[in-house]
C-alpha positions, 0 to 999 in steps of 0.5 A: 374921609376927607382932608380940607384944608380951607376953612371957608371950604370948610365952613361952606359945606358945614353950613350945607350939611347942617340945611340938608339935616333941617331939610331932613328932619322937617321931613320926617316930622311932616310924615310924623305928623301926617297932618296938611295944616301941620305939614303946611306949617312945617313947610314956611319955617323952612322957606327962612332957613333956604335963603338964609342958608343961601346968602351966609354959604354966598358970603363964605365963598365971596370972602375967600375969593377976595383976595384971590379975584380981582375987583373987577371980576369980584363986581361981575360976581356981585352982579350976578348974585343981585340979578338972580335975587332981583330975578327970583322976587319978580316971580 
């Protein structure tokens, strides 16, 4: 199907399929369920795996530019990864 031939690519996108099939299956269970209380519940153990899913698929990805990206630009990057988790806390 597709031929990938970086690891970290590789890793990058495992992580993402394995999200959306959390994100799936707590789905299913909602409507399962049919309950708020339980849906609810469902819902905040999701809000720990998008973050975390988030942040692991970041370090993947700023590991193989290491090497490849210099210092400088590499510090813009980590700049911004910061800004948007300082940007998102202040909501």
């Amino acid at each position: 199907m597709f031929f990938v031939p970086d690891r970290i690519v590789l890793g990058m996108a495992a992580l993402r399929i394995l999200s959306s099939s959390i994100e799936f299956s707590a789905a299913m269970l909602m409507l399962y369920f049919n309950r708020v209380e339980t849906a609810f519940k469902i819902n905040c153990l999701l809000a720990l795996v998008g973050p975390t899913v988030l942040i692991t698929t970041t370090g993947l990805g700023l590991a193989g530019l290491a090497g490849k990206v210099p210092p400088a630009s590499l510090a813009v990057i980590l700049l911004g990864i910061t800004l948007v988790f300082i940007g998102v806390n202040r909501l």
